[in-house]
C-alpha positions as CSV (number, residue, x, y, z in Angstrom):
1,X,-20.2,-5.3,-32.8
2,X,-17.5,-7.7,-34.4
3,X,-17.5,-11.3,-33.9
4,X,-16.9,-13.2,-30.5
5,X,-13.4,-13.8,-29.6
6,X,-12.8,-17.4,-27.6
7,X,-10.0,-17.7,-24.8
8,X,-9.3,-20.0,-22.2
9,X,-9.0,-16.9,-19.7
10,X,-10.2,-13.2,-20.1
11,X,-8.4,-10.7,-17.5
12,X,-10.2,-7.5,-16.9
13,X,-7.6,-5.1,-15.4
14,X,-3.6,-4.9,-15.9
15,X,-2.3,-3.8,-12.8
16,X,-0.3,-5.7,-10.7
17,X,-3.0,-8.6,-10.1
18,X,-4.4,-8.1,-13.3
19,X,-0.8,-8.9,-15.3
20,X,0.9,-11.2,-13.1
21,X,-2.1,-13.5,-13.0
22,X,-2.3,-13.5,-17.4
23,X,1.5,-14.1,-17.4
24,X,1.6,-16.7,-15.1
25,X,-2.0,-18.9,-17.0
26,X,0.3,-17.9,-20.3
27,X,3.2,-19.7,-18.7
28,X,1.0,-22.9,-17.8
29,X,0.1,-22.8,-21.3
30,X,-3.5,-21.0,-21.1
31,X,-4.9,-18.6,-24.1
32,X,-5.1,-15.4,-22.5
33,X,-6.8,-11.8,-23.5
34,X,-6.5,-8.7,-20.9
35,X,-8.5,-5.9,-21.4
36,X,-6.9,-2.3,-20.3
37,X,-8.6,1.3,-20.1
38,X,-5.4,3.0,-19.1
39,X,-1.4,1.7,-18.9
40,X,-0.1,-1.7,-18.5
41,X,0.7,-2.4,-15.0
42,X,-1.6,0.5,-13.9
43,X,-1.6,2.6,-10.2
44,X,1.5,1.0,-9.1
45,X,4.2,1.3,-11.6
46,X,2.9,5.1,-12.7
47,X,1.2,6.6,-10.1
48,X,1.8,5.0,-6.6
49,X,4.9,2.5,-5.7
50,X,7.4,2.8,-8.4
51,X,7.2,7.1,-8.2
52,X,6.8,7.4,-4.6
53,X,9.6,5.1,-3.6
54,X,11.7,6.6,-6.2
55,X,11.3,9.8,-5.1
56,X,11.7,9.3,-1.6
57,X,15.3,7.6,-1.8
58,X,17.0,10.7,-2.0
59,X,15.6,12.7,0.9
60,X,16.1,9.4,2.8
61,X,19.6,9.4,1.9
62,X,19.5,12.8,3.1
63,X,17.9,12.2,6.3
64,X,20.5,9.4,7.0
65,X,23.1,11.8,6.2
66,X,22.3,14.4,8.8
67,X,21.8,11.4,11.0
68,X,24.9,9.8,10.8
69,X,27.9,11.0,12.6
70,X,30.5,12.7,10.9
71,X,28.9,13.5,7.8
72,X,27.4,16.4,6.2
73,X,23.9,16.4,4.8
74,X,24.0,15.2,1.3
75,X,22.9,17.7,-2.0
76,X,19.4,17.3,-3.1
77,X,18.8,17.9,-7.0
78,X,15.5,18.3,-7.6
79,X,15.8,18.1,-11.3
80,X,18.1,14.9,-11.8
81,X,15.9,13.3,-9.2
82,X,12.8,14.3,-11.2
83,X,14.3,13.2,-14.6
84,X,15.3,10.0,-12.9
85,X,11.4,9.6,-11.9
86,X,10.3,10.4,-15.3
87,X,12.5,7.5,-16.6
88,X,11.7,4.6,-13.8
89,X,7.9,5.8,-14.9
90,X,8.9,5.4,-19.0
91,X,7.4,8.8,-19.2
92,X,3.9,7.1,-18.5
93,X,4.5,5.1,-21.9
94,X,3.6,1.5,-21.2
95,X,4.9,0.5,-24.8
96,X,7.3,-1.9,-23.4
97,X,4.9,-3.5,-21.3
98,X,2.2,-4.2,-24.7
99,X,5.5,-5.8,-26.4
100,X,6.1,-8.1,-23.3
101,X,2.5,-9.0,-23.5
102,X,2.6,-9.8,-27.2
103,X,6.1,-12.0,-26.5
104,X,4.2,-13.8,-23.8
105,X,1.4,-14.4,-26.1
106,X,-1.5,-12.7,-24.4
107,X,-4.1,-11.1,-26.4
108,X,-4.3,-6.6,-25.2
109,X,-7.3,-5.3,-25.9
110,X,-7.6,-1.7,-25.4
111,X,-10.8,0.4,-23.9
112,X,-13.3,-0.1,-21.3
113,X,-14.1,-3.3,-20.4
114,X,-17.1,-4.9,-18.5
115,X,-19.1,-8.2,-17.9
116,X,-21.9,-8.6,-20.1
117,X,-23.0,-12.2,-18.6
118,X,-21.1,-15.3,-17.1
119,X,-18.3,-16.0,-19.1
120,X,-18.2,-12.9,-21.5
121,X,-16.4,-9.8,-21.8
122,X,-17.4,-6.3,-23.8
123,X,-14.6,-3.6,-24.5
124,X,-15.9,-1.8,-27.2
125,X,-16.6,-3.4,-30.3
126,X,-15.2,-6.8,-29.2
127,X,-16.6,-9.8,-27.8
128,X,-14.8,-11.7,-25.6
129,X,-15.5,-15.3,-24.3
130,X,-13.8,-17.7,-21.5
131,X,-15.1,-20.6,-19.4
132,X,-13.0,-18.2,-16.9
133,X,-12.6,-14.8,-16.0
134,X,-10.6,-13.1,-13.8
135,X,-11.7,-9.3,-12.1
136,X,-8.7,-7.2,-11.5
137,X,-10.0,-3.4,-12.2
138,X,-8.5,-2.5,-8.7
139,X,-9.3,0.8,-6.3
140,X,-9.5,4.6,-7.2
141,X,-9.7,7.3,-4.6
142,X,-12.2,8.2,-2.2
143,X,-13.0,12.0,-2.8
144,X,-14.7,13.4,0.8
145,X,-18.0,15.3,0.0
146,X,-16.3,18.6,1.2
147,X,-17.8,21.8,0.3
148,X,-15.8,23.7,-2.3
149,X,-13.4,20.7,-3.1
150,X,-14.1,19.9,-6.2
151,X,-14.8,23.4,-7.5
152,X,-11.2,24.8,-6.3
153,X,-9.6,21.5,-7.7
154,X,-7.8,19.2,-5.4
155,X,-5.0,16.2,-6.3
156,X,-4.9,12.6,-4.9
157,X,-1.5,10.7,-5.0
158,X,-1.4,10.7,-9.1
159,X,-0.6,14.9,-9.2
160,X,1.5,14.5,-5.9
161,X,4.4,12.2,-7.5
162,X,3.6,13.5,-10.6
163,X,5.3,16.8,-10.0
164,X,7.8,18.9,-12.2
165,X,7.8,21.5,-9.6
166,X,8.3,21.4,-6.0
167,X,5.0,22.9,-4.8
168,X,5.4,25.9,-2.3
169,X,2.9,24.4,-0.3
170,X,0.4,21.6,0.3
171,X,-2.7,20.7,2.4
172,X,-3.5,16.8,3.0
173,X,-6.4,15.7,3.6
174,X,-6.0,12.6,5.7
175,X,-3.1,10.6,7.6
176,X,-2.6,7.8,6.5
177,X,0.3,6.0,4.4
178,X,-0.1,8.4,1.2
179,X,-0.3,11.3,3.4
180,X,2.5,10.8,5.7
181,X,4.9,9.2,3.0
182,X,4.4,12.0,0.3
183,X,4.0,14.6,3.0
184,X,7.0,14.1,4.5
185,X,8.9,14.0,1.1
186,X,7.9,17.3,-0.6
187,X,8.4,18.7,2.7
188,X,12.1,17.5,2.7
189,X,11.9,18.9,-1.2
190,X,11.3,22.3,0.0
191,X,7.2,22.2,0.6
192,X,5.5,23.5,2.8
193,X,3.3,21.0,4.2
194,X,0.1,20.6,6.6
195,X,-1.4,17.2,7.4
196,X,-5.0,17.1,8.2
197,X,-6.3,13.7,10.3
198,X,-9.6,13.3,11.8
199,X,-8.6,11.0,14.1
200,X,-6.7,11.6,17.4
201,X,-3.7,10.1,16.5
202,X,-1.8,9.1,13.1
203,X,-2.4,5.4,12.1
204,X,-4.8,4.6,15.2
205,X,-5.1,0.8,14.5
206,X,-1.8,0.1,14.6
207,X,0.3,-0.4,18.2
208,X,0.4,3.6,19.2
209,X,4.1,3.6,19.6
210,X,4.2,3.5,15.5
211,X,1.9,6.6,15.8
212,X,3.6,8.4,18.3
213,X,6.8,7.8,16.7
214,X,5.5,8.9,13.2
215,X,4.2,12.0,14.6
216,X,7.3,12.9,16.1
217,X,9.4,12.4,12.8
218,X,6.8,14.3,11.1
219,X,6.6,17.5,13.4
220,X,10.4,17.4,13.4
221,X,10.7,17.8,10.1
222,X,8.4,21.1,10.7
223,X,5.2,19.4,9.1
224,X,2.1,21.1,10.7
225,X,-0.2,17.9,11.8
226,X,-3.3,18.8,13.1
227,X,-5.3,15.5,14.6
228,X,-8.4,15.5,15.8
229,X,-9.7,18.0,13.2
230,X,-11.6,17.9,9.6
231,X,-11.8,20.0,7.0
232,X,-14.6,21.8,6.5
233,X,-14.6,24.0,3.2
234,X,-12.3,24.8,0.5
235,X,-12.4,28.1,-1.6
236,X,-9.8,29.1,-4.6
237,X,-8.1,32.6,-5.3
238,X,-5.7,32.3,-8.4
239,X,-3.6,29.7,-8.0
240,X,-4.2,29.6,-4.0
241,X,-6.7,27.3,-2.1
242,X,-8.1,28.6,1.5
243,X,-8.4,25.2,3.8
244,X,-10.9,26.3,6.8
245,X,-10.6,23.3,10.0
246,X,-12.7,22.2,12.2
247,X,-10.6,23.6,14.9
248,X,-11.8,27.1,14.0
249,X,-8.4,28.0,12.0
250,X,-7.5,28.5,7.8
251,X,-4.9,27.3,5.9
252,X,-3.4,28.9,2.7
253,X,-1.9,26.9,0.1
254,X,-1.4,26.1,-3.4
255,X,-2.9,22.6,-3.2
256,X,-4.9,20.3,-1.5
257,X,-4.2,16.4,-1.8
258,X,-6.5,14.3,-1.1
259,X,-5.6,11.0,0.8
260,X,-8.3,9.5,3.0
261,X,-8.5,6.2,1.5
262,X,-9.1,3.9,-1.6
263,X,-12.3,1.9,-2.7
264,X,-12.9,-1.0,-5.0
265,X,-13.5,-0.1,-8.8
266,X,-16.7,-1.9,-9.3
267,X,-18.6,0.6,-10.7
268,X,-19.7,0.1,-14.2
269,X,-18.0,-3.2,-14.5
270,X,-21.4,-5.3,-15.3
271,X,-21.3,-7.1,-11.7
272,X,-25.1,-6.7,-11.9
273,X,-24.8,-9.2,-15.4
274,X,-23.3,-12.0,-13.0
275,X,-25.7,-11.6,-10.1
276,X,-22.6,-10.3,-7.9
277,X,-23.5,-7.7,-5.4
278,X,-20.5,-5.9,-3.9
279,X,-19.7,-5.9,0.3
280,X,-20.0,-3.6,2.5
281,X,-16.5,-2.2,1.8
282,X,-17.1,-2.2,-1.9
283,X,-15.3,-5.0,-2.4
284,X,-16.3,-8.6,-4.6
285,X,-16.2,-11.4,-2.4
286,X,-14.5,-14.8,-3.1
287,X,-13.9,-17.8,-1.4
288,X,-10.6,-19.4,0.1
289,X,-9.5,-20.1,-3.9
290,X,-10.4,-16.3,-5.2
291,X,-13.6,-17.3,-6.9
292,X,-16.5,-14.9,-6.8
293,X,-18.4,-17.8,-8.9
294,X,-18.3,-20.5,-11.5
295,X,-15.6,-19.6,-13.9
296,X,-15.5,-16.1,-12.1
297,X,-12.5,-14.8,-9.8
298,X,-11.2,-11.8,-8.4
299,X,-8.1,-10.3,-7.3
300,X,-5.9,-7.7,-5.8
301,X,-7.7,-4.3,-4.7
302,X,-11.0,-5.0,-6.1
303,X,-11.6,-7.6,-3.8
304,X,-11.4,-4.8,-0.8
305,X,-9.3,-3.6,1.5
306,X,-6.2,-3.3,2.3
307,X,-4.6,-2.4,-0.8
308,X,-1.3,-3.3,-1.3
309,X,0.8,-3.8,-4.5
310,X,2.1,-7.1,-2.7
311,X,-1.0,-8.9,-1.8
312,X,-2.2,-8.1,-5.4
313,X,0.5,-10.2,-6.6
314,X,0.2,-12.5,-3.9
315,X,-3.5,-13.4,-5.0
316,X,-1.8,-13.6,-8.4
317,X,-0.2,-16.4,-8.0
318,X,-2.3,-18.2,-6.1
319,X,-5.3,-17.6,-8.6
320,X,-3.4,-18.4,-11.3
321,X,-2.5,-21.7,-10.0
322,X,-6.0,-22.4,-8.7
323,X,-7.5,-21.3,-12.7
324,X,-5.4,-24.5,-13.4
325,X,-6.5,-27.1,-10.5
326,X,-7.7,-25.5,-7.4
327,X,-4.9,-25.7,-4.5
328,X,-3.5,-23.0,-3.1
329,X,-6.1,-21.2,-0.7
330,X,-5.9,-18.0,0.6
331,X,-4.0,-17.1,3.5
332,X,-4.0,-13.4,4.6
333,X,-2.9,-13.6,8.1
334,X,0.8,-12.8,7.8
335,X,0.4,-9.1,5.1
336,X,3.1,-7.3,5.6
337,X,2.1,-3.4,6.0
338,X,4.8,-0.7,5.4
339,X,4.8,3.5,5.3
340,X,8.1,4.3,4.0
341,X,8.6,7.4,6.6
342,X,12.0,8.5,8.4
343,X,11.9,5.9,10.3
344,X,10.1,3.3,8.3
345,X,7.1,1.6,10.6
346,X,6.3,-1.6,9.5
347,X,3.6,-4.2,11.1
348,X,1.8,-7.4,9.8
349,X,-0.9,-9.7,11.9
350,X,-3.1,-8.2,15.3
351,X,-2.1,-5.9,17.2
352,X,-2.6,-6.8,21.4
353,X,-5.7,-4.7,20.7
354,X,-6.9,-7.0,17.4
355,X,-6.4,-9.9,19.6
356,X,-8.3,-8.9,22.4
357,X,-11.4,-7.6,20.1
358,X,-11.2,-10.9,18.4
359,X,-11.6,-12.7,22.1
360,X,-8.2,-14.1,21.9
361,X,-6.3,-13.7,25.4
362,X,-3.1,-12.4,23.9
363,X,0.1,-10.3,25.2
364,X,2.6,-8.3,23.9
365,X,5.8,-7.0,24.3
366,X,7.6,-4.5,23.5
367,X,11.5,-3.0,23.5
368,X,13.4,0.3,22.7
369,X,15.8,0.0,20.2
370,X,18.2,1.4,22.7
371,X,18.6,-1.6,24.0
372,X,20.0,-3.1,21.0
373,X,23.7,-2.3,19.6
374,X,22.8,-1.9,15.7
375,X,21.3,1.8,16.5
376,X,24.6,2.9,17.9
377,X,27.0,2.2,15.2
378,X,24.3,3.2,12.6
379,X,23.2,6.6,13.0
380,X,23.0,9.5,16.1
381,X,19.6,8.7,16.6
382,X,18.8,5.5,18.3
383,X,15.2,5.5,18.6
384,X,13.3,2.9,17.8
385,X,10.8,0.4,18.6
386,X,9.5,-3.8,18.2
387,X,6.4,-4.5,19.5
388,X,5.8,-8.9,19.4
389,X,2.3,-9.6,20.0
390,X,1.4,-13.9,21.1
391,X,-1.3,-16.1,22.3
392,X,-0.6,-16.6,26.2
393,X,-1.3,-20.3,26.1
394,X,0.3,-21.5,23.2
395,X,3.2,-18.6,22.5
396,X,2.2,-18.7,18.8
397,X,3.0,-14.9,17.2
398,X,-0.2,-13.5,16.6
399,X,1.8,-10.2,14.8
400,X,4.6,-7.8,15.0
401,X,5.1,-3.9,15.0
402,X,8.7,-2.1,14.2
403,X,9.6,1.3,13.8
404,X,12.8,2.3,12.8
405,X,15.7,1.9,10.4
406,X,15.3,-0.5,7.3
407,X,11.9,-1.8,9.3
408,X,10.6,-3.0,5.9
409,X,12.9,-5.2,5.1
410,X,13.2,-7.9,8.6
411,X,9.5,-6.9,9.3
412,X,9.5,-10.6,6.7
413,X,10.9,-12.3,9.7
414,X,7.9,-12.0,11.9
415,X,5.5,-12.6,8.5
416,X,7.0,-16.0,8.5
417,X,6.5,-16.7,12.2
418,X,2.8,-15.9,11.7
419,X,2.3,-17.9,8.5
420,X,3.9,-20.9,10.0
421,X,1.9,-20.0,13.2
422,X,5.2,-20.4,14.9
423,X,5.7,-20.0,18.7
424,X,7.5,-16.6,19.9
425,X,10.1,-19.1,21.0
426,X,11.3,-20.6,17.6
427,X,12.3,-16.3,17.1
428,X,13.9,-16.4,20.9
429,X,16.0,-18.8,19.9
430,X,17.0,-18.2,16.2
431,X,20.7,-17.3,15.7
432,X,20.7,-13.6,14.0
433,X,23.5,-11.7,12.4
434,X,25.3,-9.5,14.9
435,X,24.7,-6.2,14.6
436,X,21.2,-6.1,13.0
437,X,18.2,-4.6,13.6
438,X,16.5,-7.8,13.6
439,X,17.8,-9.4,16.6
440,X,14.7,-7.0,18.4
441,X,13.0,-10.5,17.9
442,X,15.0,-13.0,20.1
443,X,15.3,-9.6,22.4
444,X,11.3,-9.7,22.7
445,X,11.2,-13.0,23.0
446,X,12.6,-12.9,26.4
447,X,10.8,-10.2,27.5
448,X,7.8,-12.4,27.0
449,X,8.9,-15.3,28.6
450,X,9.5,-13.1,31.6
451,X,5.6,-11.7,31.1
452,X,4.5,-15.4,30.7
453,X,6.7,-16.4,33.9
């Protein structure tokens, strides 16, 4: 081995935690190393977010297009669309992103990287040492043990957004976010799709309207979900994969994606070095700064579910600033969580549900968007839902569900209502743009004073 490198702060992981907390110690004037196995800025900006969001625009454009009244369903290219992926991805080159680093000042060291003790870092032949170190290797996918899937080859979310051709068909495993967001795409880019959930209804911890309304979208679209079903064996013929179900049935089809959750990547990491012994969900757990010890932290996915791109950079800042002096805690309450379907559902805090498990006497409300004026001069199709969920006593908004048009972007509104533990009435009686979407808020709040009365 070489000699021992000395930092003020070793980073072990580049994805969206792992960067955004180097360049923001780099700023604050800190001597920082990250270690990377794979690409700079990792899952999200090659494999997950960036891809999948790309690639859904244009069959949401088309969807609004058929939709809206008086126009005709906008063209589709598959090929400009997939070029145009390629690009926003840098054709998985994360040159640009090692030149950024090296502007910024921050040490890259390439390979595998792992603890080897409090304060030291191994990736390869070098040595690295820090009075602090931050954990940011993030989450890989949970493969089911089913038999036959890993002998007739199966994809996760990498292959699925990774495509050059549209698949003629596709079997998901799972139906959840990935599964219903990448489903529904390729089935709008010509695939032909089945969703597979074992559950009796799509995204059963959220409000069931979101569910309902999902499923509806989905089956309209002529995607074949099947709930309440598993999959129990996969066999290969050529370049064909026989799915048999629970339900006594088979599917055909060219591939099987699998999409039944994430899990921490701790595995081979050299917790064991630092005495850290991962939860229950996998995850490493910190306190209310993002320490998992002295000089130690963690952030993003690694610390456990739920795994979004935005609470990664969330912890990112606030770790970053704590590395310095310890002052921002952790506060999770108000996440935001968003499946980009047609309609978009969107939802952050409890559900009435949540509440109630959590022995908080809560109630909710809830509102078509029929009732509001937005749907009708936006599009032919004027479903949609908000759901506003308080504590009966106080009126302070406990969380909020949507489904519908642009849901991801005023689902914020409610996120600051529960992060400033805000009554319900601060939302009844804030003064919102007319027409918008948003004004389901002042709409639900008197619907709950009515409850409450």
């Amino acid at each position: 081995m070489g000699g021992t490198e000395s930092f003020d702060v070793v980073v072990l992981g580049t994805g969206p935690a792992g960067e955004f907390t180097a360049y923001r110690l780099a700023a604050r004037g800190k001597n920082v190393a990250v270690v990377e196995r794979e690409r700079i800025e990792g899952e999200c900006a090659y494999w997950a977010c960036n891809p999948s969001k790309t690639l859904l625009r244009p069959v949401s454009l088309w969807g609004e297009s058929v939709k809206c009244f008086g126009t005709e369903p906008v063209k589709v290219d598959w090929p400009k669309i997939s070029d145009y992926r390629d690009e926003m991805v840098r054709h998985y080159d994360d040159a640009i992103f090692a030149g950024r680093l090296d502007e910024a000042g921050i040490t890259l060291v390439r390979g595998d990287g792992g603890l080897d003790g409090p304060g030291r870092v191994v990736a390869g032949e070098r040595v690295l040492t820090a009075p602090d170190v931050v954990i940011a290797t993030g989450s890989e996918p949970i493969v089911p043990p089913i038999e036959g899937l890993e002998e007739s080859g199966y994809w996760t979310n990498r292959e699925a957004v990774s495509v050059t051709q549209v698949p003629r068909s596709l079997l998901f495993i799972g139906g959840g976010p990935v599964a219903v967001e990448l489903g529904q795409m390729l089935c709008r880019y010509g695939s032909d799709v089945t969703i597979v959930e074992q559950a009796d209804s799509l995204f059963p911890r959220e409000e069931p309207a979101l569910g309902e309304m999902c499923l509806s979208a989905l089956r309209d679209d002529g995607i074949d979900v099947r709930l309440g079903t598993t999959v129990q064996r996969v066999t290969r013929e050529g370049d064909s994969r026989t799915v048999a179900l629970s339900d006594g049935t088979e599917v055909s089809v060219q591939h099987v994606v699998v999409a039944v959750g994430r899990r921490p990547r701790t595995d081979g990491i050299g917790l064991d070095t630092v005495g850290i012994e991962p939860k229950g969900d996998g995850g490493i757990g910190v306190d209310e700064y993002g320490r998992a010890g002295d000089g130690l932290w963690a952030v993003g996915d690694v610390v456990g579910p739920p795994f979004f791109t935005h609470r990664a950079m969330y912890h990112a800042r606030c770790i970053a600033a704590n590395i310095v002096r310890p002052s921002r805690q952790l506060d999770e309450r108000a996440t935001p969580r968003v499946t980009f379907t047609d309609p978009e559902l969107a939802a952050v805090g409890m559900t009435e549900s949540h509440a109630h498990e959590q022995g908080i006497d809560a109630l909710s409300a809830s509102l078509p968007f029929e009732e509001l004026d937005r749907p009708y001069t936006y599009q032919t199709d004027w479903s949609g839902i908000g759901v506003l969920v308080v504590e009966r006593a106080t009126g302070e908004v406990l969380g909020a569900s949507v489904c519908g048009p642009l849901a991801s972007e005023f689902i914020h509104v409610a996120s600051l209502a529960i992060r400033a533990r805000l009554p319900y009435t601060d939302l009844r009686d804030l003064m919102f743009q007319f027409p918008t979407f948003a004004e389901v808020y002042w709409h639900l709040g008197e619907e709950l004073d009515k409850l409450r009365a």
